[in-house]
C-alpha positions in Angstrom: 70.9 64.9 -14.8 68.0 63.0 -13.6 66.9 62.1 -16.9 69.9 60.6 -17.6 70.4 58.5 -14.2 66.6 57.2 -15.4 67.4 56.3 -18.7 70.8 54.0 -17.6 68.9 52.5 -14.4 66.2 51.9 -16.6 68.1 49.8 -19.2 70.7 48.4 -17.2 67.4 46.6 -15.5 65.9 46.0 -19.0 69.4 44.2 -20.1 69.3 42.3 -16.9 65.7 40.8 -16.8 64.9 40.9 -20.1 68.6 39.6 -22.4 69.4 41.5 -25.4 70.9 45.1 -26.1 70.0 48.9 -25.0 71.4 51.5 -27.4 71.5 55.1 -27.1 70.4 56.4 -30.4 69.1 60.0 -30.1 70.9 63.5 -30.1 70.2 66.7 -30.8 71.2 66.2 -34.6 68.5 62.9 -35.0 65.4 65.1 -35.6 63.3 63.5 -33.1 63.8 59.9 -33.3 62.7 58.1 -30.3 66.4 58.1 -26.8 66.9 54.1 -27.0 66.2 50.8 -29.0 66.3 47.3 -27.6 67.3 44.6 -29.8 66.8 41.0 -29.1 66.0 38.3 -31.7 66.0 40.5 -34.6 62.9 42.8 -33.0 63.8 46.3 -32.3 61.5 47.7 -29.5 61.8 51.9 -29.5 61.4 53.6 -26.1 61.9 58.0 -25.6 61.7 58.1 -21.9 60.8 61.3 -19.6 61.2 62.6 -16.1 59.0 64.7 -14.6 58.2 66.2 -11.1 54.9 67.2 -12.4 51.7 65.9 -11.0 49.0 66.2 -8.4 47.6 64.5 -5.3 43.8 65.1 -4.6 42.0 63.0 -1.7 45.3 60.7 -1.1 45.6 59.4 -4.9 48.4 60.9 -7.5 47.4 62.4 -10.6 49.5 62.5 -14.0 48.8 64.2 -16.9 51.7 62.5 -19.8 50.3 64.4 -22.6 51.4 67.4 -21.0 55.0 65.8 -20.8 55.2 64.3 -24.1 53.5 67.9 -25.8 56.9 69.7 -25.1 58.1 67.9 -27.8 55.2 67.3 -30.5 57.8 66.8 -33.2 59.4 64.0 -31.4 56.1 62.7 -30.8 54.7 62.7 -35.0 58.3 60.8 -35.7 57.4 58.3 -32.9 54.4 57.7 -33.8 55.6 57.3 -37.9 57.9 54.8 -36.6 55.1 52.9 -35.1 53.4 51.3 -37.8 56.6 49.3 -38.1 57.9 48.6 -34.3 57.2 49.3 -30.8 57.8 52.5 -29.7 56.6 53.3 -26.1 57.0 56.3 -24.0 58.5 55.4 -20.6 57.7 58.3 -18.0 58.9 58.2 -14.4 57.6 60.4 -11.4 61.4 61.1 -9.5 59.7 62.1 -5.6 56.9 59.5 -6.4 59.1 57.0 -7.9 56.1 55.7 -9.6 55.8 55.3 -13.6 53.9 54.8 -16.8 54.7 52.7 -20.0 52.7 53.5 -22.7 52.2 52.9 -26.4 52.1 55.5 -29.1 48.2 54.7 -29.5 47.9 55.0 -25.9 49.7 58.6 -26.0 47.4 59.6 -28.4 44.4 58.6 -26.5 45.3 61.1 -23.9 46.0 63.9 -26.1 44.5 67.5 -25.3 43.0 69.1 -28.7 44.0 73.2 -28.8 43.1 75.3 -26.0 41.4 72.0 -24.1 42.8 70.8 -20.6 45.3 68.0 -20.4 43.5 64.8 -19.2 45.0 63.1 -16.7 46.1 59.0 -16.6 44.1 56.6 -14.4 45.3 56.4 -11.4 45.8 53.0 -11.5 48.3 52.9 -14.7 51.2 54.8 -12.2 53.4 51.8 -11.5 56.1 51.9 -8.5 59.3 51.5 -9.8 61.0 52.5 -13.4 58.7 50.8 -15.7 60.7 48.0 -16.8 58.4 45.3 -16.0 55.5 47.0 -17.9 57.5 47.2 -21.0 58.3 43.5 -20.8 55.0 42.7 -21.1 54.7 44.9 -23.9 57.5 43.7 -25.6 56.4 40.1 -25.3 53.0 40.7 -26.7 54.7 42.2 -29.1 56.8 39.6 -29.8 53.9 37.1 -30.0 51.7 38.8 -32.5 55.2 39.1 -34.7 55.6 35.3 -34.9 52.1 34.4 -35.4 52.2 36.6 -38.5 55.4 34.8 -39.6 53.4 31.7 -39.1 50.0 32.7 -40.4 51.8 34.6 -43.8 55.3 32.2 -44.4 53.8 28.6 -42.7 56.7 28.7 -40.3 56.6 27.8 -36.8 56.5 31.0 -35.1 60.3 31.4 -34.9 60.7 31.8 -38.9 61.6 28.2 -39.2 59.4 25.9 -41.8 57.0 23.8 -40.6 
């Protein structure tokens, strides 16, 4: 139940501040394809997103570890991170009792992933965000969005919105 109150919060808000269109994508049947898409201007940004009560406070500051979140599914994961070399596909993690959370990319994931029998490291700190995350995947969605119209312009000579010089 949480999980799903996170996910519609979390794209209701991303509809709202951002334009374009949340879908639901995943089931049980899709063989690990990431929970959502967002489509806006012809760029499809993925996003699985997780809830989790799971973390630890030492000397007044929280510690995550979302490798140890994302592991429960590693099959979900390898398909997520195929899908990456052609789109954005993020994993959007929220803390419920911290309300705190992290966006982060498939290369970022895989930074902070535990080889066998090692400890799972934990995030910086610094990375938890207050709220749901939305505003971090923004920015990762316009950067995104950048870099895909200056290759338009640098391999078609358009003007960075697929148009012709």
């Amino acid at each position: 139940m949480k999980e799903s109150s996170y996910v519609s919060t979390f794209s209701s808000k991303l509809e709202d501040e951002e334009g374009g269109k949340v879908l639901k994508i995943a089931d049980k049947a899709t063989l690990g394809l990431p929970d959502s898409c967002h489509i806006r201007n012809g760029i499809i940004t993925y996003f699985e997103t997780k809830v989790s009560d799971d973390y630890q406070i030492i000397d007044n500051v929280i510690y995550v570890q979302p490798w140890k979140i994302v592991k429960k599914d590693l099959r979900q994961f390898e398909v997520c991170k195929i899908i990456s070399r052609y789109a954005l596909v993020v994993y959007c993690i929220y803390w419920f009792n911290l309300k705190k959370s992290v966006v982060l990319t498939i290369s970022q994931l895989a930074c902070l992933r535990s080889e066998k029998d090692q400890p799972f490291q934990y995030l910086y700190p610094s990375r938890l965000e207050d709220g749901h995350g939305v505003e971090r995947l923004r920015q990762l969605m316009k950067a995104n969005r950048e870099g895909i119209y200056e290759r338009l312009q640098h391999e078609h000579g358009t003007n960075g919105q697929g148009f012709p010089h």
